[in-house]
VOPAGU-2260 file (C-alpha; in pm, 1 decimal, decimal comma):
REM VOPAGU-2260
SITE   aa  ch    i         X         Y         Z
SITE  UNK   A    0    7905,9    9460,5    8387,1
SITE  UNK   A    1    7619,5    9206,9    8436,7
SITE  UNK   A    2    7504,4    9121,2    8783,5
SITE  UNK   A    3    7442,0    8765,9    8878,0
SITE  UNK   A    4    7315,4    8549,4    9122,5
SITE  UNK   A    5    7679,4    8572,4    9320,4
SITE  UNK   A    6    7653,9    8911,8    9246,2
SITE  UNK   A    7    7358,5    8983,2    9431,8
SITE  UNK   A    8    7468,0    8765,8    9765,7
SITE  UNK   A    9    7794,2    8934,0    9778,2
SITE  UNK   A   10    7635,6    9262,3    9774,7
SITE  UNK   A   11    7312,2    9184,3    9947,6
SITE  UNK   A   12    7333,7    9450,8   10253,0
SITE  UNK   A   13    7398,8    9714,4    9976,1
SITE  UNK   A   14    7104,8    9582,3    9754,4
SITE  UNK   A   15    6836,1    9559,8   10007,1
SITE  UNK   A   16    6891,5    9961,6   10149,4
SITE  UNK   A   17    6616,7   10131,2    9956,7
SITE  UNK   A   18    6845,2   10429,6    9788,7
SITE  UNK   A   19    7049,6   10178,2    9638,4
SITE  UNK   A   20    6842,1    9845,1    9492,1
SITE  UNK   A   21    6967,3    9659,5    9203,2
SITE  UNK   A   22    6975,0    9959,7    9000,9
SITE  UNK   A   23    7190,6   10166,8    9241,5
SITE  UNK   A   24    7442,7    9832,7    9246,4
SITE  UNK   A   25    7464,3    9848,3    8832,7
SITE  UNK   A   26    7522,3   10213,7    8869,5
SITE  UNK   A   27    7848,3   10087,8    9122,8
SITE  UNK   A   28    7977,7    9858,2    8873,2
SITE  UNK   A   29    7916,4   10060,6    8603,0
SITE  UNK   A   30    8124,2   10360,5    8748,0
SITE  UNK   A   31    8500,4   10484,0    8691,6
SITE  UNK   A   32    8687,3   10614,9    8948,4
SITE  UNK   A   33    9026,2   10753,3    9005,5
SITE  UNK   A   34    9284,4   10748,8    9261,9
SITE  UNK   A   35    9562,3   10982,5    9261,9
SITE  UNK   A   36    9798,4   10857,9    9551,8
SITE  UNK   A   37    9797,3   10509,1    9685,5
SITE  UNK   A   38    9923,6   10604,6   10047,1
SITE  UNK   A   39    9728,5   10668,5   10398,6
SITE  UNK   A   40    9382,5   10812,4   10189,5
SITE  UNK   A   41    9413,5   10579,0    9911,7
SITE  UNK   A   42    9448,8   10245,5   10106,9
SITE  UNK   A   43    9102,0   10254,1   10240,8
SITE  UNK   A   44    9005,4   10476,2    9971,9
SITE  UNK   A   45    9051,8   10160,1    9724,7
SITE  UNK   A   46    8942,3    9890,4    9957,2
SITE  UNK   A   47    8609,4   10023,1   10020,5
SITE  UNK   A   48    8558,6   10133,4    9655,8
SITE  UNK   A   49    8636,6    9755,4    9529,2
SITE  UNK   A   50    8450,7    9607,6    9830,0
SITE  UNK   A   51    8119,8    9811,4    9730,5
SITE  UNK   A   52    8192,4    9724,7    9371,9
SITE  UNK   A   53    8330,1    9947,1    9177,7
SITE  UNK   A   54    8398,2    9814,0    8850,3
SITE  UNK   A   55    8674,9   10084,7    8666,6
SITE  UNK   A   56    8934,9   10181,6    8934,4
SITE  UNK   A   57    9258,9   10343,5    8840,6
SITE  UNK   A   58    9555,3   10442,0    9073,5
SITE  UNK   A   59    9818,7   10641,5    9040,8
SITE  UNK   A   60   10175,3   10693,5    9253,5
SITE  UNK   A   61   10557,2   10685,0    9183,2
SITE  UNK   A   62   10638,4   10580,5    9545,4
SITE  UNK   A   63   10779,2   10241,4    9701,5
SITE  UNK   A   64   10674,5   10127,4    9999,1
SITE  UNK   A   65   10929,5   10237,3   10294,2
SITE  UNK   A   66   10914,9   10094,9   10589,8
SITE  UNK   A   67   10743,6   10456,8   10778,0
SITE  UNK   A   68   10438,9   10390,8   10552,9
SITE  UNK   A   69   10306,2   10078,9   10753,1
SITE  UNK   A   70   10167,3   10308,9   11066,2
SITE  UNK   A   71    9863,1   10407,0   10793,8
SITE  UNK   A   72    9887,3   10238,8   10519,0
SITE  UNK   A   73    9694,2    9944,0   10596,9
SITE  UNK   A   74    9767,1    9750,3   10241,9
SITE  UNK   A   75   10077,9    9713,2   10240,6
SITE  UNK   A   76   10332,9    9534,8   10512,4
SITE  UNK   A   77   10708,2    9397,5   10557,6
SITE  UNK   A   78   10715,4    9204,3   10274,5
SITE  UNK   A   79   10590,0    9491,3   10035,2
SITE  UNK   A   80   10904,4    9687,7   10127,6
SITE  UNK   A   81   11102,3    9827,4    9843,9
SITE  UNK   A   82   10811,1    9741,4    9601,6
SITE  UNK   A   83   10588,7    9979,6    9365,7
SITE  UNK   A   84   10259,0   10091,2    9575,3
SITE  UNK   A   85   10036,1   10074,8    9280,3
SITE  UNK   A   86   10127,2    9726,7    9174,4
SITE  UNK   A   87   10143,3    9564,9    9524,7
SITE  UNK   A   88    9763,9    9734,6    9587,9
SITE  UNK   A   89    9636,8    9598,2    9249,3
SITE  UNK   A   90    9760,2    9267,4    9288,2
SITE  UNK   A   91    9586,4    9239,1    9701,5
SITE  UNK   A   92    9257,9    9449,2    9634,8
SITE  UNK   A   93    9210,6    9267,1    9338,1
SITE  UNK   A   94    9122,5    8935,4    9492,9
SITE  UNK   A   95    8820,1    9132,6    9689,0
SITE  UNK   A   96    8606,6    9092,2    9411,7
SITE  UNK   A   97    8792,5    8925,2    9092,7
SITE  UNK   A   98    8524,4    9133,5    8840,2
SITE  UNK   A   99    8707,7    9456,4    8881,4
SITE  UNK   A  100    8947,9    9625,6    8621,3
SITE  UNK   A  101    9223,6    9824,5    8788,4
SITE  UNK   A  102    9433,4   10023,2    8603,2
SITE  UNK   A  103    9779,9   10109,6    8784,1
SITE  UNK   A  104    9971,4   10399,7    8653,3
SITE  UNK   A  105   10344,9   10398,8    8784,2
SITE  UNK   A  106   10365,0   10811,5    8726,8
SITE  UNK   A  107   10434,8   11139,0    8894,0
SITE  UNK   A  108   10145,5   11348,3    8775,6
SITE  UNK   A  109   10287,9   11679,2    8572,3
SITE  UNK   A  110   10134,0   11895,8    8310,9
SITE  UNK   A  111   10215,8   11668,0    8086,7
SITE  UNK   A  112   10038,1   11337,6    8142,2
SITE  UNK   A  113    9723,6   11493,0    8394,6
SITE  UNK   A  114    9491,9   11521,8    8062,2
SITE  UNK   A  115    9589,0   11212,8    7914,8
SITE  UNK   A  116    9527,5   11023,5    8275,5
SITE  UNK   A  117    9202,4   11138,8    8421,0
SITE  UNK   A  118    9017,6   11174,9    8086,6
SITE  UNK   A  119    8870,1   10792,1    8108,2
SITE  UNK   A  120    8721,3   10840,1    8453,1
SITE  UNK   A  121    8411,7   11007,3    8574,6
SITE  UNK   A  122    8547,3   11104,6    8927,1
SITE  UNK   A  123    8869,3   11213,6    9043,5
SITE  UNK   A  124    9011,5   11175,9    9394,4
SITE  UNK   A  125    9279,8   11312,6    9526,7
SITE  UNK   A  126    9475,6   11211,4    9812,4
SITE  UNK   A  127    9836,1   11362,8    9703,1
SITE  UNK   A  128   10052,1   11531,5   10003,8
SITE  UNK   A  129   10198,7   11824,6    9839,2
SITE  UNK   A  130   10014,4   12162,9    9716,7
SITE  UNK   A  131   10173,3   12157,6    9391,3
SITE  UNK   A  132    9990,8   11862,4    9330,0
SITE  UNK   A  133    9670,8   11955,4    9469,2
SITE  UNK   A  134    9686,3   12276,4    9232,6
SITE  UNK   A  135    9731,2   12096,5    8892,7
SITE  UNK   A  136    9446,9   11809,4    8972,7
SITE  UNK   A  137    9202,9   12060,2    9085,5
SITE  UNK   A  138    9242,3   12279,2    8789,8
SITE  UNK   A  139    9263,2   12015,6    8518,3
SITE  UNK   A  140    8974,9   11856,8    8697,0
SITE  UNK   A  141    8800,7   12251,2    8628,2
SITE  UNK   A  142    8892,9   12267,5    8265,6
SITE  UNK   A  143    8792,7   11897,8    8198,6
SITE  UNK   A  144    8457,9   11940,2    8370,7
SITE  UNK   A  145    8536,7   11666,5    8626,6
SITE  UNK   A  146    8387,0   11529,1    8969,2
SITE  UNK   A  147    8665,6   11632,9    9222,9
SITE  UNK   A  148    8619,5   11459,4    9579,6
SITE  UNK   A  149    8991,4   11551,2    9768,7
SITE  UNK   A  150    9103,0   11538,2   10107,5
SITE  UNK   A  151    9442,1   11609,6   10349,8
SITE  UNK   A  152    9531,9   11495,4   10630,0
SITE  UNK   A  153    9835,2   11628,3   10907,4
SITE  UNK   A  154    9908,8   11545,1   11284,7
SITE  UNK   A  155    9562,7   11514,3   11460,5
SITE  UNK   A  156    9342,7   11674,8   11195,3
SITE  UNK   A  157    9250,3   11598,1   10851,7
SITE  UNK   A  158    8964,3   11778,8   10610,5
SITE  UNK   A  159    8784,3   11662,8   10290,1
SITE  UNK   A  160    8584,7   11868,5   10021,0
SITE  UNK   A  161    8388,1   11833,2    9652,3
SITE  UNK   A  162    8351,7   12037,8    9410,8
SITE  UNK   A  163    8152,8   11921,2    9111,7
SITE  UNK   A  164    8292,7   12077,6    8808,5
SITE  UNK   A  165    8066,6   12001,7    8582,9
SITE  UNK   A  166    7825,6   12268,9    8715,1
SITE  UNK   A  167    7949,4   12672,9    8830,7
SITE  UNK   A  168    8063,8   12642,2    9211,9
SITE  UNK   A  169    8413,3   12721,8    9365,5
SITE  UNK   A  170    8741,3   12562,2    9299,1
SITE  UNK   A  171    9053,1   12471,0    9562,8
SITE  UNK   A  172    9178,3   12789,9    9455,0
SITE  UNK   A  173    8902,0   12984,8    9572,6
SITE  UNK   A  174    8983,0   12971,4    9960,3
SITE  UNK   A  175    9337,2   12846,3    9879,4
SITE  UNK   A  176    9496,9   13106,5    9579,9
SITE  UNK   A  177    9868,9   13080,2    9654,6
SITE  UNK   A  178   10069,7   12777,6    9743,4
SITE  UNK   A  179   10190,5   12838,9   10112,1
SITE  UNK   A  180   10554,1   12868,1   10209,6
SITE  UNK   A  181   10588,1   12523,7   10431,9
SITE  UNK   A  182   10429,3   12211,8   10329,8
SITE  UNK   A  183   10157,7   12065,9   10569,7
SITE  UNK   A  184   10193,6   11658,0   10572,5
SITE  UNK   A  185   10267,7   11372,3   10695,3
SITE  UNK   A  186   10636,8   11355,6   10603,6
SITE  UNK   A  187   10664,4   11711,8   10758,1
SITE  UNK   A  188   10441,9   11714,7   11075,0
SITE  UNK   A  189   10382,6   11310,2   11123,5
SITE  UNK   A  190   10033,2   11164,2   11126,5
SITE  UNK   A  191    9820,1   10989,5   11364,1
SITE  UNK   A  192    9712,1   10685,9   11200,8
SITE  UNK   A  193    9358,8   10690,9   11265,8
SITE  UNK   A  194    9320,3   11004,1   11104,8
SITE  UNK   A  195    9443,2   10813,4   10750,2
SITE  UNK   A  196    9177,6   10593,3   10801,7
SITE  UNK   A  197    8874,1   10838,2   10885,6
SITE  UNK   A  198    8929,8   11089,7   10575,8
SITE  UNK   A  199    8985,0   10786,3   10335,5
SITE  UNK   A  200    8667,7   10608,1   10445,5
SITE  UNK   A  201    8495,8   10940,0   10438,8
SITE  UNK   A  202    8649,8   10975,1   10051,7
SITE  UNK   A  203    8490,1   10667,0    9944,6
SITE  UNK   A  204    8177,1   10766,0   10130,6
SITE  UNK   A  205    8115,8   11111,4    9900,6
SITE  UNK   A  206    8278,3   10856,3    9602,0
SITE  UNK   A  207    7970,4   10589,7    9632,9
SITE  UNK   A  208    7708,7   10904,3    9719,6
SITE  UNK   A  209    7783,0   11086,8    9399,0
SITE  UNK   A  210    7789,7   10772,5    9192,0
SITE  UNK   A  211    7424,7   10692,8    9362,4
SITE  UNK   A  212    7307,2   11034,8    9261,4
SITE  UNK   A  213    7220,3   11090,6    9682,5
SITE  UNK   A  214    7084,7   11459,3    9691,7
SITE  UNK   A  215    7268,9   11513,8   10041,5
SITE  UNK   A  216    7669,8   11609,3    9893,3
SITE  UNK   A  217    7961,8   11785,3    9994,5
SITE  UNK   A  218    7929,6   12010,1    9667,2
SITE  UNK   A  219    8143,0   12311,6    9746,2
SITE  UNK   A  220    8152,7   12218,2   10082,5
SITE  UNK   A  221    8413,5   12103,3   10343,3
SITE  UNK   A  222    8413,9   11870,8   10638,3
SITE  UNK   A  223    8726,2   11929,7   10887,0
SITE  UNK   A  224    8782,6   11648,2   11116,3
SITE  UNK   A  225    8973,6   11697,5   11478,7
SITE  UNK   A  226    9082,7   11370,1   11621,9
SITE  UNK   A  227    9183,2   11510,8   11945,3
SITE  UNK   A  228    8838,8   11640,4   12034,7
SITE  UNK   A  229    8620,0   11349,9   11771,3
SITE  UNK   A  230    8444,4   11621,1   11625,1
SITE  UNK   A  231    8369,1   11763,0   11255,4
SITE  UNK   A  232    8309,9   12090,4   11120,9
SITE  UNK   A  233    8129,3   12215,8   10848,4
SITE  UNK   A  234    8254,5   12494,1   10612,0
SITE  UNK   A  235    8050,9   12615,2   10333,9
SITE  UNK   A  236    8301,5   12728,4   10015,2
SITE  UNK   A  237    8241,6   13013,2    9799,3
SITE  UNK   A  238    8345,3   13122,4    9468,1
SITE  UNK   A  239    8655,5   13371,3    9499,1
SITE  UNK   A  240    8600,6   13673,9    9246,7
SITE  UNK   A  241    8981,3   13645,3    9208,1
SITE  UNK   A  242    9004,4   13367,3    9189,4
SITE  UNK   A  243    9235,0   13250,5    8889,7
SITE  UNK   A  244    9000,0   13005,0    8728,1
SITE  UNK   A  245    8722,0   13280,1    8747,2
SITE  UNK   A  246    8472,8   13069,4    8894,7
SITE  UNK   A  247    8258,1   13373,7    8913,8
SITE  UNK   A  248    8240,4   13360,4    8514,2
């Protein structure tokens, strides 16, 4: 994608910070990003990522909007109701800036179509609400040598965490090996809808600072957020030497 003269105004307060330039912006519209779930993480997720300019954006989700959704997920309202998320979120975030491609894939990710869906796209975010999912993204993500940037979010709290696959590090299963017995979301344990908002913004934040090549990263590393007390915490992940994938290796 070629910048122009619009180009450059619309993105002038990116441009002129000095880790970013005109080179920095071609390296935005240049990138390919992923979205896997288009609900309280992947609203702002995508409308920060096609605000800074990212020019290759897929999304992926099954869901309709329901009516419970419009506490946190701030693209979608009344008249979206009963309507596909990914198409409704294509159709508004692409009039933010017209040059962007999005790619909407109306799919429940399974064993079957993962490869075949993230294989066009250099990172990978995930903002599913179930473990099962969490599970198969992070280790096709592993065997395919991808950038995974993920986060969670239940009640009050929320956490977010990279791993770079493309280098030797630790993996989701490394500090998480077995699924738990109960499911920790929103549908379970409500949300408060700030929280949504934090941990997506804070997705797109690691999104444009790996695409920038920004030396200070979340790699194998997460940030847990409390909303109660406004704080964040800092938890260094290491390889498990059982773990499954044999990150150790």
């Amino acid at each position: 994608m070629k910048i122009n003269l619009r180009d450059i105004e619309r993105f002038e307060k990116q441009i002129i910070l000095k880790k970013i330039g005109i080179s920095g912006q071609k390296r935005i519209f240049n990138s390919k990003i992923l979205i896997i779930g288009m609900g309280g993480l992947g609203c702002p997720l995508l409308t920060y990522l096609a605000a800074s300019g990212v020019g290759n954006i897929g999304i992926v989700d099954y869901d309709k909007v329901e009516l419970s959704n419009l506490n946190r997920q701030t693209l979608f309202n009344s008249n979206d109701i009963g309507k596909y998320k990914v198409n409704q979120a294509k159709s508004k975030v692409s009039k933010i800036y017209k040059k962007i491609t999005i790619k909407s894939f109306i799919k429940k990710i399974s064993k079957e179509n993962i490869q075949s869906i993230i294989k066009n796209f250099d990172i990978i975010c995930d903002g599913s609400d179930n473990y099962e999912t969490r599970y198969l993204i992070n280790d096709q993500c592993k065997k395919s040598k991808k950038i995974l940037i993920s986060a969670a979010i239940s009640k009050y709290a929320g956490h977010l965490y990279k791993f770079n696959f493309k280098k030797k590090g630790s993996c989701y299963r490394c500090f998480m090996p077995e699924k738990p017995t109960e499911e920790n979301n929103c549908q379970s344990e409500g949300i408060f809808s700030p929280v949504a908002g934090v941990l997506g913004s804070l997705q797109a934040n690691e999104v444009l600072k790996t695409i920038l090549g920004f030396k200070h990263s979340l790699n194998n590393q997460m940030i847990v957020f409390d909303s109660i007390k406004t704080n964040f915490r800092n938890i260094k992940l290491s390889s498990n030497p059982n773990c499954k994938n044999k990150c150790l290796k």
